[in-house]
Biotite code that builds the C-alpha atoms (Angstrom):
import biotite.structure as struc

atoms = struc.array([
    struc.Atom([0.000, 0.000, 0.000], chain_id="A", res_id=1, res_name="UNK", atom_name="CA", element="C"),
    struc.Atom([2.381, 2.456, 0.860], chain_id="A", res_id=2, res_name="UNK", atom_name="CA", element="C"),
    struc.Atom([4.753, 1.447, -2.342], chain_id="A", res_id=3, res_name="UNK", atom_name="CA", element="C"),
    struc.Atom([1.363, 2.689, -4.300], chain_id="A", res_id=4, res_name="UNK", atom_name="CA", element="C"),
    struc.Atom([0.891, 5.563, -2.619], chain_id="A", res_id=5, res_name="UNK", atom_name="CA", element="C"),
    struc.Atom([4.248, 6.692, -3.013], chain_id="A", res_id=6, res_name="UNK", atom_name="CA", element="C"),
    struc.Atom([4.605, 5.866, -6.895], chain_id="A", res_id=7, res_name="UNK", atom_name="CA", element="C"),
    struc.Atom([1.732, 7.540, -7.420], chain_id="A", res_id=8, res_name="UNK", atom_name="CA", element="C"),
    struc.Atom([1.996, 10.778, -5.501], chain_id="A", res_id=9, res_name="UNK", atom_name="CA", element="C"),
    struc.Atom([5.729, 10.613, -5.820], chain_id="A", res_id=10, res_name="UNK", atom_name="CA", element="C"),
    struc.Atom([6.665, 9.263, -9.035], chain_id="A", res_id=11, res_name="UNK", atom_name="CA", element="C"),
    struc.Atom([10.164, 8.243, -9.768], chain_id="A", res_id=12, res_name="UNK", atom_name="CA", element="C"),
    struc.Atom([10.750, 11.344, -11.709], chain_id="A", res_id=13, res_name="UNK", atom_name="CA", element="C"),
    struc.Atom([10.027, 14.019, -9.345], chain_id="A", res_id=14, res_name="UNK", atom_name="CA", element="C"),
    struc.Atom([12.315, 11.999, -7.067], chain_id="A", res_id=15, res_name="UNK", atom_name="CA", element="C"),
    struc.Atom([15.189, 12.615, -9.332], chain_id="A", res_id=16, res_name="UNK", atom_name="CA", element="C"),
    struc.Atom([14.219, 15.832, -9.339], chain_id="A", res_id=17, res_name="UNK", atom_name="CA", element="C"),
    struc.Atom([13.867, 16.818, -5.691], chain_id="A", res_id=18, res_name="UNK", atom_name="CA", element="C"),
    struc.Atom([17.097, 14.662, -5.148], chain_id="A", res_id=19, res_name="UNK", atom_name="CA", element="C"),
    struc.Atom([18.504, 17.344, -7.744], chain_id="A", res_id=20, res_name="UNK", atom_name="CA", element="C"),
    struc.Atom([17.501, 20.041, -6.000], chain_id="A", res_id=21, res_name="UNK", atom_name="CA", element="C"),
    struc.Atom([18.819, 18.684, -2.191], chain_id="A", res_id=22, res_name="UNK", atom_name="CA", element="C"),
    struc.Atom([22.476, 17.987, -4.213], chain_id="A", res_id=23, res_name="UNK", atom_name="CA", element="C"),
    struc.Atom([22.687, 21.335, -5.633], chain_id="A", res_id=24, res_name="UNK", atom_name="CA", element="C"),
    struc.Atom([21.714, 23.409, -2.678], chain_id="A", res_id=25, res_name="UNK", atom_name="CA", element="C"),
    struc.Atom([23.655, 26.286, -2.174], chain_id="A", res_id=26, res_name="UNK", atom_name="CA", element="C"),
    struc.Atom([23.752, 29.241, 0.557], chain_id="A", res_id=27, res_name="UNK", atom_name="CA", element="C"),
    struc.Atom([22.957, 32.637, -0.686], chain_id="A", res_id=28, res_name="UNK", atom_name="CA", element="C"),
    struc.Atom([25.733, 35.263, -0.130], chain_id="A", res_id=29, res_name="UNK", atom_name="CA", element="C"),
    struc.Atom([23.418, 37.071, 2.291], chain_id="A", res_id=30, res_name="UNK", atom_name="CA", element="C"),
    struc.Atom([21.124, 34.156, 3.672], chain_id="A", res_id=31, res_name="UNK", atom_name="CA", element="C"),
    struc.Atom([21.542, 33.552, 7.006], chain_id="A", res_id=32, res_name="UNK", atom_name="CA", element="C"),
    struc.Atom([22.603, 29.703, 8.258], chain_id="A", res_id=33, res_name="UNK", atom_name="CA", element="C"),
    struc.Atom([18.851, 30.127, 10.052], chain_id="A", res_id=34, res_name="UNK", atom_name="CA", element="C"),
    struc.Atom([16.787, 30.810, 6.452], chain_id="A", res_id=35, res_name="UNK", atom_name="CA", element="C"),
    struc.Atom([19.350, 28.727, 4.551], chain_id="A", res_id=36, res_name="UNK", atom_name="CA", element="C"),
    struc.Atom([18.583, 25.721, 6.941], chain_id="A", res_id=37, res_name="UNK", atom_name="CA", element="C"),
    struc.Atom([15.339, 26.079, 6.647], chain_id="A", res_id=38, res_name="UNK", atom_name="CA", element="C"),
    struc.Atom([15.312, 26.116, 2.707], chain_id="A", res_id=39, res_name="UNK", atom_name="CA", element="C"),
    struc.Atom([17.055, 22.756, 3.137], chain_id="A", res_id=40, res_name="UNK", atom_name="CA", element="C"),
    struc.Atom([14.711, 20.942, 5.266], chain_id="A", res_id=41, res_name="UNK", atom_name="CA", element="C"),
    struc.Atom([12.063, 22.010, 3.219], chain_id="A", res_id=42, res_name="UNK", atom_name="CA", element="C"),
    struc.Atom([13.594, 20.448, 0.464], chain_id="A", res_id=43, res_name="UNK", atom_name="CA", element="C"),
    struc.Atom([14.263, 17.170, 2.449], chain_id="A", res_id=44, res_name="UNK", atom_name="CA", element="C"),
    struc.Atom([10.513, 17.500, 3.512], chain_id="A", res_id=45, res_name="UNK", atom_name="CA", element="C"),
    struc.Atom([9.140, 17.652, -0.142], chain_id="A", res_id=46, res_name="UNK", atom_name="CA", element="C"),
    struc.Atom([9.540, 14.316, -0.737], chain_id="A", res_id=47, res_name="UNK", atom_name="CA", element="C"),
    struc.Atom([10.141, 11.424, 1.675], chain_id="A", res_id=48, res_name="UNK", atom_name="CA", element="C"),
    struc.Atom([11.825, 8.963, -0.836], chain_id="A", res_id=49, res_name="UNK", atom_name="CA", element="C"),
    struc.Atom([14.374, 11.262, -1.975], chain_id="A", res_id=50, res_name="UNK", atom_name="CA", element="C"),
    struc.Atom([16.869, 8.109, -1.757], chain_id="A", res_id=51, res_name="UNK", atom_name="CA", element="C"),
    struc.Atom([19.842, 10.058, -0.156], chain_id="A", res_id=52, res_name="UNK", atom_name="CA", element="C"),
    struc.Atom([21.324, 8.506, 3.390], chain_id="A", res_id=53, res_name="UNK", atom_name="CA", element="C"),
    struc.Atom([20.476, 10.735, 6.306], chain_id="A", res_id=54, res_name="UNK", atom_name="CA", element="C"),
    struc.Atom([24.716, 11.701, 6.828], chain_id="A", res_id=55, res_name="UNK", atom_name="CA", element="C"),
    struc.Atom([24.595, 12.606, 2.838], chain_id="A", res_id=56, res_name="UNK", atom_name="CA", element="C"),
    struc.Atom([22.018, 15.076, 3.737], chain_id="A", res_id=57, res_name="UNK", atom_name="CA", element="C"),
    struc.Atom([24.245, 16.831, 6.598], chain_id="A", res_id=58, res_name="UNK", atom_name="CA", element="C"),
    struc.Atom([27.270, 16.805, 4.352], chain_id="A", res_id=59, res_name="UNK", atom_name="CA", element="C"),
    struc.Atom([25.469, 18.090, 1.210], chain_id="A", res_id=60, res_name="UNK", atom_name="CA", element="C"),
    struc.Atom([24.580, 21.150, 3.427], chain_id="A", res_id=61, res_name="UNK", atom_name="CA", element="C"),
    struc.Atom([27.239, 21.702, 5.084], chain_id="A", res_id=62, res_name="UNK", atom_name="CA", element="C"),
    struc.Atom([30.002, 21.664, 1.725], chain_id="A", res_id=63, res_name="UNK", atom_name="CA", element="C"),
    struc.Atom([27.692, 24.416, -0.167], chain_id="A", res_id=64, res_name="UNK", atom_name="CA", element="C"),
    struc.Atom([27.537, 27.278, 2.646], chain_id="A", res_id=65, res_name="UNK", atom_name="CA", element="C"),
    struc.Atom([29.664, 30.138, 2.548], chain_id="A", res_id=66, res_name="UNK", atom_name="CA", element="C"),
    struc.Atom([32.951, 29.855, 3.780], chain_id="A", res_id=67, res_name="UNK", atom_name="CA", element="C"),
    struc.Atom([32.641, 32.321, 7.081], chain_id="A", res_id=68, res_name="UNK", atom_name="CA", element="C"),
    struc.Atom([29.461, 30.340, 7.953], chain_id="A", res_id=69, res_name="UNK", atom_name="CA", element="C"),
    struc.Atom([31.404, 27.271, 7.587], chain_id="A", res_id=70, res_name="UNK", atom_name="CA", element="C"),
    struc.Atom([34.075, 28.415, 9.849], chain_id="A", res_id=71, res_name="UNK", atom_name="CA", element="C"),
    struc.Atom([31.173, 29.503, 12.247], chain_id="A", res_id=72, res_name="UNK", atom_name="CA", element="C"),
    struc.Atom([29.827, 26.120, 11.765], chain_id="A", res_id=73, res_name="UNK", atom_name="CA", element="C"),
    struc.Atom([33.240, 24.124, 12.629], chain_id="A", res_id=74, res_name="UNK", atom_name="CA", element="C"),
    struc.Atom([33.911, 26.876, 15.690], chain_id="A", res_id=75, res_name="UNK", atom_name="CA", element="C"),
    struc.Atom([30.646, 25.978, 16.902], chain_id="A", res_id=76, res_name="UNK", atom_name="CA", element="C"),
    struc.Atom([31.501, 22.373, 16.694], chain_id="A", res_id=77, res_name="UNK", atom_name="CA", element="C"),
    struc.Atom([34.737, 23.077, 18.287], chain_id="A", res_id=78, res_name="UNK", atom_name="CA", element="C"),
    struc.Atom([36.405, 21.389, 15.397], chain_id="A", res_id=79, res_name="UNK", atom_name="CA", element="C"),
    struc.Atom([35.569, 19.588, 12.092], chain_id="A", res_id=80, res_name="UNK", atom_name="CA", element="C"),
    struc.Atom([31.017, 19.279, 11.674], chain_id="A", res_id=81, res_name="UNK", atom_name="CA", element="C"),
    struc.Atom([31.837, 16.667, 9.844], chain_id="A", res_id=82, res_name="UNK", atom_name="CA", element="C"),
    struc.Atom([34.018, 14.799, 12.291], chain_id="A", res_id=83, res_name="UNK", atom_name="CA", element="C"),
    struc.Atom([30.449, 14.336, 14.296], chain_id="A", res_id=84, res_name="UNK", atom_name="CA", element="C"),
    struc.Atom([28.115, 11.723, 13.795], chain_id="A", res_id=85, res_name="UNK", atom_name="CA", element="C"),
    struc.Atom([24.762, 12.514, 11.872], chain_id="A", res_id=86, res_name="UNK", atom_name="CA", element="C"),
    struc.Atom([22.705, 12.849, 15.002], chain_id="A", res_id=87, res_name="UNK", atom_name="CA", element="C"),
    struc.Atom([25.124, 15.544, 16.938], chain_id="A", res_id=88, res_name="UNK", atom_name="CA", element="C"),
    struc.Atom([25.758, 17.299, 13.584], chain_id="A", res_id=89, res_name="UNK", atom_name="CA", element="C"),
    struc.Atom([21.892, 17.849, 12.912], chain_id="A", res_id=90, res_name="UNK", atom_name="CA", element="C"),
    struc.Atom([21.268, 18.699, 16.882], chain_id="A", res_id=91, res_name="UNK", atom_name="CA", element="C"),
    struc.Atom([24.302, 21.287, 16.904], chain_id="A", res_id=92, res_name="UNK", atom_name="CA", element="C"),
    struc.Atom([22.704, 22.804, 13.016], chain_id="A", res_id=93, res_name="UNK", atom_name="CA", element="C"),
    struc.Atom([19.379, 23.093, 15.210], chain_id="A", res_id=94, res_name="UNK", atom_name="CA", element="C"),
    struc.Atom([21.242, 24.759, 17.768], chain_id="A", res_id=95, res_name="UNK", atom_name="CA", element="C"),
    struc.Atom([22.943, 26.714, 15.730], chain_id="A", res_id=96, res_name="UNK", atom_name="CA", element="C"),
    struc.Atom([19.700, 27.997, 14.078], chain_id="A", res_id=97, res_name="UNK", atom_name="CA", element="C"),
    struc.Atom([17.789, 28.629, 17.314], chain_id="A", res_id=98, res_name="UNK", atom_name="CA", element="C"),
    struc.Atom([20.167, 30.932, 18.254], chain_id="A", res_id=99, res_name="UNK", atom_name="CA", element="C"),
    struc.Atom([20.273, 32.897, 15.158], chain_id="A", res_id=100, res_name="UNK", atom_name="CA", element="C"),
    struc.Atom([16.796, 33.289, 15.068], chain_id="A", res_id=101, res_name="UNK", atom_name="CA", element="C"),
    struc.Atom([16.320, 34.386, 18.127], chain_id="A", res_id=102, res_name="UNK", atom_name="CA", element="C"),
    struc.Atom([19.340, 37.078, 17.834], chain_id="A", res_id=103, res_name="UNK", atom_name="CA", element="C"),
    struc.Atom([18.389, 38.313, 14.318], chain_id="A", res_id=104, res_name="UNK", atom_name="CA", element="C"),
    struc.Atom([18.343, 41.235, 13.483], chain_id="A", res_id=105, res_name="UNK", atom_name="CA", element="C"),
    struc.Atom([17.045, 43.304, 10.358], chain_id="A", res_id=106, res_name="UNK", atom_name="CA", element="C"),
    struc.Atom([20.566, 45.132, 10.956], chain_id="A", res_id=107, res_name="UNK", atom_name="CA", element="C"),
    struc.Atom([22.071, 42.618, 10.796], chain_id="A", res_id=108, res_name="UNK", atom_name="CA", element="C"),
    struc.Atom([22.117, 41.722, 6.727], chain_id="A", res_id=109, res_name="UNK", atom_name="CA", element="C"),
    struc.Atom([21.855, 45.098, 5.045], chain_id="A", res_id=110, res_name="UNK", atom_name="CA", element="C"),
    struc.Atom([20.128, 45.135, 1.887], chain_id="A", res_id=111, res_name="UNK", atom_name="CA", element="C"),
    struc.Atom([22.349, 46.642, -0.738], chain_id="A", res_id=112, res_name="UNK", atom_name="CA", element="C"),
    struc.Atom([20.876, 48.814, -3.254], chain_id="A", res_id=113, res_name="UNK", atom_name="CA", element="C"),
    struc.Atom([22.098, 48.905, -6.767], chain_id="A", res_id=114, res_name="UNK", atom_name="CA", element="C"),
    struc.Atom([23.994, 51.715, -7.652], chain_id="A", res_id=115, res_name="UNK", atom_name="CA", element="C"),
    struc.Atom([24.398, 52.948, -4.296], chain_id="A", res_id=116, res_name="UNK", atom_name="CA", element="C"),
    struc.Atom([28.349, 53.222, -3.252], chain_id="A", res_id=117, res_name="UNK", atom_name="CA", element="C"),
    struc.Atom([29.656, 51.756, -0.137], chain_id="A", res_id=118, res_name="UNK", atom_name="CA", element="C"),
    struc.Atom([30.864, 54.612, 2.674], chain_id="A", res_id=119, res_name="UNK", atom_name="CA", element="C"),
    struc.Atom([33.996, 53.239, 2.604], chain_id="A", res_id=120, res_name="UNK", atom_name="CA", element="C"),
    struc.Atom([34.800, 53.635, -1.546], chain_id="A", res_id=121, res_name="UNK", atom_name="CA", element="C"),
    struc.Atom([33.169, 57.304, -1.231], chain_id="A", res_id=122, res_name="UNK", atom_name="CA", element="C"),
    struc.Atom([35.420, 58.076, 1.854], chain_id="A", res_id=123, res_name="UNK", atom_name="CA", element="C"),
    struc.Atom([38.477, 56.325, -0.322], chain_id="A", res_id=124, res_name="UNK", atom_name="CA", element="C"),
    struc.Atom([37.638, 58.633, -3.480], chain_id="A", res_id=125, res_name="UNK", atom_name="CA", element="C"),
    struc.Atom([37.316, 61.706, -1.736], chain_id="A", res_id=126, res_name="UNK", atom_name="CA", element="C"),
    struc.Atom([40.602, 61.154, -0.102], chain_id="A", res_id=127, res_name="UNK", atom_name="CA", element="C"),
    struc.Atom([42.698, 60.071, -3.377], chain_id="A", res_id=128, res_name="UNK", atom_name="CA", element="C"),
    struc.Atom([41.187, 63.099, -4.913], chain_id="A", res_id=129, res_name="UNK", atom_name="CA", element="C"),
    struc.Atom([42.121, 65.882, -2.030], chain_id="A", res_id=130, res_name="UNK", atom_name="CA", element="C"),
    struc.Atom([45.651, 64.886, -2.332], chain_id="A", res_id=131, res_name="UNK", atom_name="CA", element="C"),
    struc.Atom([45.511, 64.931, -6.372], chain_id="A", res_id=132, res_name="UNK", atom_name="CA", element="C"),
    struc.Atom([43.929, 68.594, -5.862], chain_id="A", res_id=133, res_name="UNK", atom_name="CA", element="C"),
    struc.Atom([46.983, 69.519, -3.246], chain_id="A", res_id=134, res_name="UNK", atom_name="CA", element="C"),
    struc.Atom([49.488, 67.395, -5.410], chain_id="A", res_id=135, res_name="UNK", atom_name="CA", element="C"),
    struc.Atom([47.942, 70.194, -7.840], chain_id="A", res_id=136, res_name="UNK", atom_name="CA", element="C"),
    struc.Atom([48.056, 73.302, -6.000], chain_id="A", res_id=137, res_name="UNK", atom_name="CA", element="C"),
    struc.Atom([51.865, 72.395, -4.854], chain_id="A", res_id=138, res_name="UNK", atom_name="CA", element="C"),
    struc.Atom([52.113, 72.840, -8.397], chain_id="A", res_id=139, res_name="UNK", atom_name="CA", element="C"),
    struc.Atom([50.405, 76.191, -8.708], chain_id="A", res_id=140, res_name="UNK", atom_name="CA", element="C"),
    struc.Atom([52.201, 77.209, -5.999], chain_id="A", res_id=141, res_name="UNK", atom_name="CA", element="C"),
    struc.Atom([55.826, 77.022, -7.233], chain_id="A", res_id=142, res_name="UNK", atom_name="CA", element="C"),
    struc.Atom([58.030, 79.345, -7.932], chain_id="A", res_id=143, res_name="UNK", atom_name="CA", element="C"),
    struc.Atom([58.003, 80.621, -11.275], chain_id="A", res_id=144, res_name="UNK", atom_name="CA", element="C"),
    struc.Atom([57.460, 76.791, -12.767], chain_id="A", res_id=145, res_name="UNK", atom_name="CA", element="C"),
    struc.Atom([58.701, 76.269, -16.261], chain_id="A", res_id=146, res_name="UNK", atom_name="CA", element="C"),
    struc.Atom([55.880, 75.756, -18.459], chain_id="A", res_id=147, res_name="UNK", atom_name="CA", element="C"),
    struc.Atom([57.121, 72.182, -19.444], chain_id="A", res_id=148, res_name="UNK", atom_name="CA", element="C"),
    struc.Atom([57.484, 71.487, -15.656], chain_id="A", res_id=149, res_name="UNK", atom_name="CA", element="C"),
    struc.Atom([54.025, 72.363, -15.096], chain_id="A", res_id=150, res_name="UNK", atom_name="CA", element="C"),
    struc.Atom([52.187, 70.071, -17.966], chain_id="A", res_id=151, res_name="UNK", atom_name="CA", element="C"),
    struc.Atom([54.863, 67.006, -16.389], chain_id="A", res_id=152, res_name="UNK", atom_name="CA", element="C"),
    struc.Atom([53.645, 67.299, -13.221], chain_id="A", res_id=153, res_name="UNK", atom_name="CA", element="C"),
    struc.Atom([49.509, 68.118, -14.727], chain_id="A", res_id=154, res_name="UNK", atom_name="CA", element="C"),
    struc.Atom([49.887, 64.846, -16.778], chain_id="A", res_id=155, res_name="UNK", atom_name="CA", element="C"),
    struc.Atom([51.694, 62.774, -13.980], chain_id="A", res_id=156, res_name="UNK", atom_name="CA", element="C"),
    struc.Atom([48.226, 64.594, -11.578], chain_id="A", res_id=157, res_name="UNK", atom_name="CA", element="C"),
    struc.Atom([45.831, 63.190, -14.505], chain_id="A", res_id=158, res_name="UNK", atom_name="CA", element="C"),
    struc.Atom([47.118, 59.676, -14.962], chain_id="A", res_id=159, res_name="UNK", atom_name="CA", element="C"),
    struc.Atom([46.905, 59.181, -11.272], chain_id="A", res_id=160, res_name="UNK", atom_name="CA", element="C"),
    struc.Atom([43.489, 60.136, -11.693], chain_id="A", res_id=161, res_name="UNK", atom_name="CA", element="C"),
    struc.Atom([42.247, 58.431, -14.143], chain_id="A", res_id=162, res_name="UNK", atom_name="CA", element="C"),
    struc.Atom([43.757, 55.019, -12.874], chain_id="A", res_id=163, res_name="UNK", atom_name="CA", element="C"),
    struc.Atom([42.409, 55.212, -9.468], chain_id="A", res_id=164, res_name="UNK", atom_name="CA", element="C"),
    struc.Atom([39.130, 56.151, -11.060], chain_id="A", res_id=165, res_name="UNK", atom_name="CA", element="C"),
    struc.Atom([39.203, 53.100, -13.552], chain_id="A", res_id=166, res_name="UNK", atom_name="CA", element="C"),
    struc.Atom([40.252, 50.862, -10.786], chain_id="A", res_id=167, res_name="UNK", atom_name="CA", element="C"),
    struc.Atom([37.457, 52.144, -8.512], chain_id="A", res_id=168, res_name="UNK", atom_name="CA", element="C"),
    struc.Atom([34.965, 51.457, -11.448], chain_id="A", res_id=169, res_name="UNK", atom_name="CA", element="C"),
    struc.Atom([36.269, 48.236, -12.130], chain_id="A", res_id=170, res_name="UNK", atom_name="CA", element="C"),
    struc.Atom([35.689, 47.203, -8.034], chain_id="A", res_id=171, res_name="UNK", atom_name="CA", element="C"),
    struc.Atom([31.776, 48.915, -8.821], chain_id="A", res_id=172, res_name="UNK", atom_name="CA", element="C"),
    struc.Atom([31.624, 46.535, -11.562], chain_id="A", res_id=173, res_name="UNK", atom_name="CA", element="C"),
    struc.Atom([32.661, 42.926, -9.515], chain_id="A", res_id=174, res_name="UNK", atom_name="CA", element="C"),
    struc.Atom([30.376, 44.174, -7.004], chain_id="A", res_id=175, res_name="UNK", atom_name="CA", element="C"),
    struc.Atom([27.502, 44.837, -8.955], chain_id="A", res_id=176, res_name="UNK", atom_name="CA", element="C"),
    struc.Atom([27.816, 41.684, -10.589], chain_id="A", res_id=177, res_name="UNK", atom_name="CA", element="C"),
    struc.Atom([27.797, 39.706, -7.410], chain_id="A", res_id=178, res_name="UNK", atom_name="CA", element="C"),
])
């Protein structure tokens, strides 16, 4: 009876593909271990006969989070998660998760907005340019500067310039990508 039901409510093909979906689970880059655990056991939950051993599904979701949740993980552990058996591995996950629901905060995962610059690459921009504009007024402010002297130094000033600005659009670019 229960073979039946599960062929026909479960057939073998959405098996394979809820088995797909537990092997290629992967942690968002700003998902907390709390929702990302939770997205897991759902998928474990869809389907009952996925076919994967119980210490397969504690490795598979522990090998795709992100590294500084891993090392969380393992300090947590007070070692190696995977050095545990299945059963202290999913109680110290459970743990793990209770506690970072309860302490969450809506601080504590910013949401970035497109577009928008970090403090820190405005703060770094407006400090490369203040010494370009005093590397340029040192200039102004010489002595009777030859005019070669002065278009050295100007073009030295505007090469600076324009390679801290392309390497500050090129960091804008990796981030906006990720």
């Amino acid at each position: 009876m229960a073979n039946k039901f599960l062929t026909k409510y479960f057939p073998p093909t959405k098996s394979t593909k809820f088995r797909g979906d537990i092997t290629t689970f992967t942690q968002f880059d700003t998902e907390s271990i709390y929702n990302a655990w939770q997205r897991y056991k759902g998928l474990i939950r869809k389907i009952s006969n996925h076919g994967l051993p119980e210490w397969l599904e504690i490795q598979l979701f522990y090998n795709e989070l992100q590294i500084n949740t891993k090392m969380m993980v393992d300090a947590a552990a007070r070692g190696a998660l995977m050095s545990k058996n299945r059963d202290d591995a999913y109680e110290l996950l459970e743990e793990m998760v209770s506690n970072n629901y309860q302490w969450q905060t809506k601080r504590a995962t910013p949401k970035k907005i497109p577009g928008m610059h970090e403090p820190n690459d405005i703060t770094t921009i407006h400090v490369q340019l203040a010494s370009l504009t005093n590397q340029l007024g040192a200039i102004n402010h010489q002595q009777h500067p030859s005019p070669q002297e002065k278009k050295l130094n100007l073009e030295i000033i505007i090469e600076q310039l324009a390679t801290t600005m392309h390497a500050f659009m090129a960091d804008i670019e990796i981030k906006i990508e990720n």
